[in-house]
Structures are given as C-alpha cells and as structure tokens.
TORPAKOL-248341 format. One line per 8 residues: number of its first residue (from 1); for each residue x, y, z of C-alpha. Coordinates in steps of 0.25 Angstrom, whole numbers, plus 5000, padded with zeros to 4 digits. Layout:
<pts>
NUM = X Y Z ~ ...
</pts>
This chain:
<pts>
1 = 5074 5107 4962 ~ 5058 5107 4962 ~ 5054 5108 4976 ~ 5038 5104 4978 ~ 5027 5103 4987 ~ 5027 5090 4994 ~ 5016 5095 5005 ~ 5004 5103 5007
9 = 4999 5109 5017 ~ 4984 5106 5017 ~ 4973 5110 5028 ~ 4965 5099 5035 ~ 4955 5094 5044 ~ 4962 5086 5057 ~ 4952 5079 5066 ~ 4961 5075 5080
17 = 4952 5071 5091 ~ 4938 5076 5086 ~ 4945 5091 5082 ~ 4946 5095 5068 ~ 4954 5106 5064 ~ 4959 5113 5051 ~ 4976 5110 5050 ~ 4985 5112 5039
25 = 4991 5098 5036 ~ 5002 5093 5025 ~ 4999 5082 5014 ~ 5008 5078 5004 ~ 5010 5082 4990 ~ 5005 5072 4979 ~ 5006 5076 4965 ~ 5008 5067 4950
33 = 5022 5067 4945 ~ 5022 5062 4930 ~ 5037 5056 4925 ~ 5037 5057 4911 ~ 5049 5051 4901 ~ 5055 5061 4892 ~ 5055 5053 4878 ~ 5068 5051 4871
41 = 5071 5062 4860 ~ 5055 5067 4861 ~ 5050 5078 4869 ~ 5038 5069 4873 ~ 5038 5064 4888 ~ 5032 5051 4893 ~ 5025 5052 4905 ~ 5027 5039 4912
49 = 5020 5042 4927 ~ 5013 5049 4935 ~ 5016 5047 4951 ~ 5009 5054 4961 ~ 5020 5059 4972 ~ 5024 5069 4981 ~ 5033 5081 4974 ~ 5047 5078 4976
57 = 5058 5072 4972 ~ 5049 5070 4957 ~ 5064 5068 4950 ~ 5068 5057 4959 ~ 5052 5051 4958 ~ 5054 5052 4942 ~ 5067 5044 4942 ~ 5065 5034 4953
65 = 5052 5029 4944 ~ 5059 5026 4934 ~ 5070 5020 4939 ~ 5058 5011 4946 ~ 5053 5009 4935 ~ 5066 5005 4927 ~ 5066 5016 4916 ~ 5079 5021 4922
73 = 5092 5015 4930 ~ 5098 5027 4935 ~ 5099 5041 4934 ~ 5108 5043 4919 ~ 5094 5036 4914 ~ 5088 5050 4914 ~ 5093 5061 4909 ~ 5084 5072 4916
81 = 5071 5073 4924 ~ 5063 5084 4926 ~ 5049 5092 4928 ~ 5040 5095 4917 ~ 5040 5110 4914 ~ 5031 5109 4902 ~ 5026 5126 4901 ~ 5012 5121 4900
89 = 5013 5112 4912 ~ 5007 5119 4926 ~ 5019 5121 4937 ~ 5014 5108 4945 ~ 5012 5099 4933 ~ 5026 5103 4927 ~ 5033 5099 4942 ~ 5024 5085 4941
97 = 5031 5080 4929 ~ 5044 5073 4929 ~ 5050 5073 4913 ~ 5063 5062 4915 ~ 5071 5061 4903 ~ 5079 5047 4903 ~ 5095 5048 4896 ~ 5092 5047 4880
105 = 5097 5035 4877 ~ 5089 5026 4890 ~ 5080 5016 4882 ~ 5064 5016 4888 ~ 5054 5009 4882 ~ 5044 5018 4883 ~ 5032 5010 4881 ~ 5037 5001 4892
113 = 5037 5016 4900 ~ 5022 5018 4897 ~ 5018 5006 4901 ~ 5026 5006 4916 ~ 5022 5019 4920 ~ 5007 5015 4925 ~ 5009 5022 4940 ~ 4999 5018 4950
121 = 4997 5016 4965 ~ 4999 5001 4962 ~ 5010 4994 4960 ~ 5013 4991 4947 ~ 5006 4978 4941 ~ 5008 4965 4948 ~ 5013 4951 4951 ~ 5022 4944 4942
129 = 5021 4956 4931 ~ 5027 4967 4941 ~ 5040 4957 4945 ~ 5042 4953 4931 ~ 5043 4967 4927 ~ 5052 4972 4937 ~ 5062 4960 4932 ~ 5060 4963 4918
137 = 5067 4978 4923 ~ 5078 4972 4927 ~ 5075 4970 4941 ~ 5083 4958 4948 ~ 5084 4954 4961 ~ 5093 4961 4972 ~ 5105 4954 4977 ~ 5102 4941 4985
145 = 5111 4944 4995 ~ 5110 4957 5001 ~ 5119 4967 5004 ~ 5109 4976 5011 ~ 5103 4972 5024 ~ 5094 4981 5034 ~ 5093 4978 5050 ~ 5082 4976 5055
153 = 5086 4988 5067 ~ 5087 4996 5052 ~ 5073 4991 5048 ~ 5066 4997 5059 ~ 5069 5011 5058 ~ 5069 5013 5046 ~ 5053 5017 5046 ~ 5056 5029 5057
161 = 5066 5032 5049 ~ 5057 5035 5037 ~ 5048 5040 5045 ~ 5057 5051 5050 ~ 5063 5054 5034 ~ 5048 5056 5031 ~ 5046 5071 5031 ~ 5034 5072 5020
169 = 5029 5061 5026 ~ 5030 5067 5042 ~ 5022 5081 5036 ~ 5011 5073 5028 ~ 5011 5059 5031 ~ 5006 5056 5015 ~ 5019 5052 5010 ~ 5027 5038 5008
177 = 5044 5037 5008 ~ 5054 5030 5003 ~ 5066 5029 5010 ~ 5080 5023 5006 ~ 5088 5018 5019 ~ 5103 5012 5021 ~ 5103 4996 5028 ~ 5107 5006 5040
185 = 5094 5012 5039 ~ 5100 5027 5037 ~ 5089 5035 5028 ~ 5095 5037 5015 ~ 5082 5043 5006 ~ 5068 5045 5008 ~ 5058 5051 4999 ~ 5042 5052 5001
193 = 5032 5052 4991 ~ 5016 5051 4992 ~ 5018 5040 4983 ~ 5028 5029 4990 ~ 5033 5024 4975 ~ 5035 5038 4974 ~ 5042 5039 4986 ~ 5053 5026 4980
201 = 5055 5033 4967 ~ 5060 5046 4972 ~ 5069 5037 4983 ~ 5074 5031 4971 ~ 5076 5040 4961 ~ 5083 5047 4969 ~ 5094 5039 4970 ~ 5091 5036 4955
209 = 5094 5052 4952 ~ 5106 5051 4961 ~ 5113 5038 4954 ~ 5109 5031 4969 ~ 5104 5019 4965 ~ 5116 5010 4972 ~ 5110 5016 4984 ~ 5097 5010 4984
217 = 5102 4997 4981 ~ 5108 4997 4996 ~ 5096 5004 5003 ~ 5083 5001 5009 ~ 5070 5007 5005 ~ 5060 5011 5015 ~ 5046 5016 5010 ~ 5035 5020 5020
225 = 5024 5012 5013 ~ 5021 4999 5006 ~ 5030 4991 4999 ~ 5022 4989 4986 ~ 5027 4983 4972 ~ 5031 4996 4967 ~ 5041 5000 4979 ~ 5047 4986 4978
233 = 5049 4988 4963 ~ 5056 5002 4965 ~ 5066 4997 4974 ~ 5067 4985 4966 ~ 5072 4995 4955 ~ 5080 5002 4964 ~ 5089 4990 4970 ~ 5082 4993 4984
241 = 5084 4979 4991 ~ 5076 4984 5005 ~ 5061 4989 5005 ~ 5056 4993 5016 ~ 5040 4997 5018 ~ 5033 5002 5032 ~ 5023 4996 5023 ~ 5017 4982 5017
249 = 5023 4975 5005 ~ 5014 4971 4993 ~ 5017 4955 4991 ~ 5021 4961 4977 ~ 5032 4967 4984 ~ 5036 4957 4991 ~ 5037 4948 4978 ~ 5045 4958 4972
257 = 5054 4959 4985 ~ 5056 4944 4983 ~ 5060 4944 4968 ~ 5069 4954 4969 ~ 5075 4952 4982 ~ 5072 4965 4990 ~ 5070 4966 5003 ~ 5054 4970 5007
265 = 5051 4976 5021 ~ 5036 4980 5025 ~ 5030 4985 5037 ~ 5043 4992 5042 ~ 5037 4997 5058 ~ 5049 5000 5063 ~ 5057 4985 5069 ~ 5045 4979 5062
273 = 5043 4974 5048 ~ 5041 4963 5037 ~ 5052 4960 5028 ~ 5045 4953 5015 ~ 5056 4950 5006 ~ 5072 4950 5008 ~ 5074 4948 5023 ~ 5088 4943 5020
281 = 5092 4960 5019 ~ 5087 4961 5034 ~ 5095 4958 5046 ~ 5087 4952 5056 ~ 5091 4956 5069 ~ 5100 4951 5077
</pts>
C-alpha cells in the first residue's frame, strides 16, 4: 500500500480583527493522475485521462471511472491495476500514473475510448446528445416502483452526519465527499477528493474493487456540492436510485433524474431541502 500526502502544511498571513500574524496553516493536496489502458498483446499504453485529485485511494479513482464510464461492469473486467514504475520516470510522476490492464479477452473499441475521455471542469456535452448516449450504454430506467424509501427525520441529518465523517475536510476545508448512506441513514462510505467527481469515483470503485455493486443499488448517495450532469450520470451507472446535494441541481440533471427515474434532492440544510425528481422514494411525514 502507497501511503501519500493528502496535506501540507503551509505558512500564511491571517488578518482577525485588524491583526496580522504569520501561522502555519493546512491545504490540501492536488496533483494530475493519468489512467492509461494497457493494449491487448502490445506493450504500448493508451492514456485515456488526466484528473486532477487528491492522493488517495488512486486504484479505487481508476476503476470507478471507468465503470462510469461503461468500459468495465465489475471487477473480473480488469485484470490488474497498478502505478507506473517506468526507471526513467521521477518518483512523483511514476506514483501519478495508474497502468489498468482489462481481462484479455474484454472487447473496447478503442477509438470509441479516445474519443470519450476529453475531461474537463464541465460536464460532458449537452442536451438531448448526453441522454442519448447514456441510453446507447445501456442505461434503463430504475424500477418504477421503489423498493427504497428515506424519512424525511433520515433526510435531515444526514448533512451533520457528513460533516462529522469529513476529516480532510475539518483540517483544510478545500475538499468535496461523497458519502453512501443506508435508508436508515447509518454512514456506510465516504470518501473526499478536491474534485467531487473524483470524490464519486473512488466511492464507487470501491465497491467495484470489492464485488459491492448490489450494495449501491439499495443506498443513497450524499455529495457535499452541486448536483451536476456528471454526478447524476455516475450513479446513473452505478444503480444509485437516491441523490442527495447540500448543493443546486443543474436543470440537466434534473432531466436525467426524470428519464431514468432517480430520486434528485438539492439544498439539503438539515430538515430543509428540494426534492426535483422521484419524490415517490420520500416518506412524507406523518
């Protein structure tokens, strides 16, 4: 296990009330981690991204994105993942890039590959175009008749309770979570990222990595910002029905919400918040 630095300790000016003084302060780490595809019977590599992210938990980050992004389905689709250890690479570099070999006989259109793996702040392209392609995936709607439902009593703790799981965040206040609750509201995962896809991704493929995936399809998912397209898309992938953001919802996400039947929350303050799509998985109060 590679253990790396998550934060710094850094020296900075604080002004309280007038006063300036010189303090030592934590900030988070951000460093580019590239995931490159080993090529079948070549000792080339495709490099597919390049995410900027907190160092930690960079196996879990590999796999999730692409299970969110449908090159794999579980775990036996890879056969190993691993650093880069090139002799000619730097010690820092060789620990930012993430080789994952997939089993020898899964089928990728490589081409297809190239082209999906533009990463950005934004989210993805747009409209009718980003819908269609998650259908064209394989996506389908979950179950119209839900088998998971969340109190609203469960609702309204669950952002203290992410707030309290939040150690990263508590010592620097720069990083986003994602946090995977039962409908009883007991934390079962978190992890943080500078990057709140980020954030997803290692949540996910970590239950990817652990043969898990039933589990996320009876969870909710809490994330401590917005709810953007992408995030929607992630759990969309991952069978999530409940998504949860202390944040706002893009309207794109909303629409997505609606296609697909998921259950979209935003502005979670404690009893307070917005339910956008799928309220039929929220038990109003009594």
């Amino acid at each position: 296990m590679i253990t790396r630095a998550t934060i710094r300790r850094r020296t900075v000016v604080k002004i309280r009330d007038g006063h300036w003084r010189h303090e030592k302060d934590a900030v988070v780490v951000e460093e580019p981690l590239e995931i490159r595809l080993a090529l079948p019977d070549s000792a080339r590599t495709l490099p597919l991204a390049t995410l900027m992210r907190t160092p930690g938990a960079d196996v879990e980050l590999a796999a999730g994105f692409l299970f969110s992004e449908g090159l794999i389905r579980d775990r036996y689709d890879i056969s190993t993942i691993r650093y880069c250890v090139d002799a000619e690479l730097d010690e820092e570099a060789r620990f930012n890039t993430i080789i994952v070999t997939p089993r020898p006989d899964l089928e990728i259109d490589l081409e297809h590959a190239r082209r999906l793996f533009f990463v950005s702040s934004s989210c993805g392209v747009c409209g009718k175009a980003s819908l269609e392609a998650l259908r064209l995936r394989g996506c389908t709607p979950l179950a119209s008749d839900p088998s998971l439902r969340i109190s609203c009593a469960v609702l309204a703790g669950l952002d203290m309770a992410l707030r309290q799981a939040q150690d990263l965040f508590v010592r620097t206040g720069g990083l986003h979570a994602a946090a995977l609750f039962t409908p009883a509201g007991q934390l079962l995962a978190l992890h943080e990222d500078i990057g709140r896809h980020n954030a997803l991704d290692k949540l996910i493929g970590a239950h990817v990595l652990a043969g898990q995936l039933d589990l996320l399809g009876q969870s909710v998912l809490l994330v401590s910002g917005r709810a953007s397209f992408e995030i929607m898309q992630k759990a969309l992938m991952a069978r999530i029905p409940v998504v949860v953001a202390v944040g706002a919802p893009s309207e794109l996400a909303v629409t997505l919400a609606k296609h697909f039947n998921m259950t979209l929350i935003g502005f979670l303050r404690g009893a307070s918040c917005n339910i956008y799509a799928g309220a039929e998985r929220v038990a109003a109060p009594a």
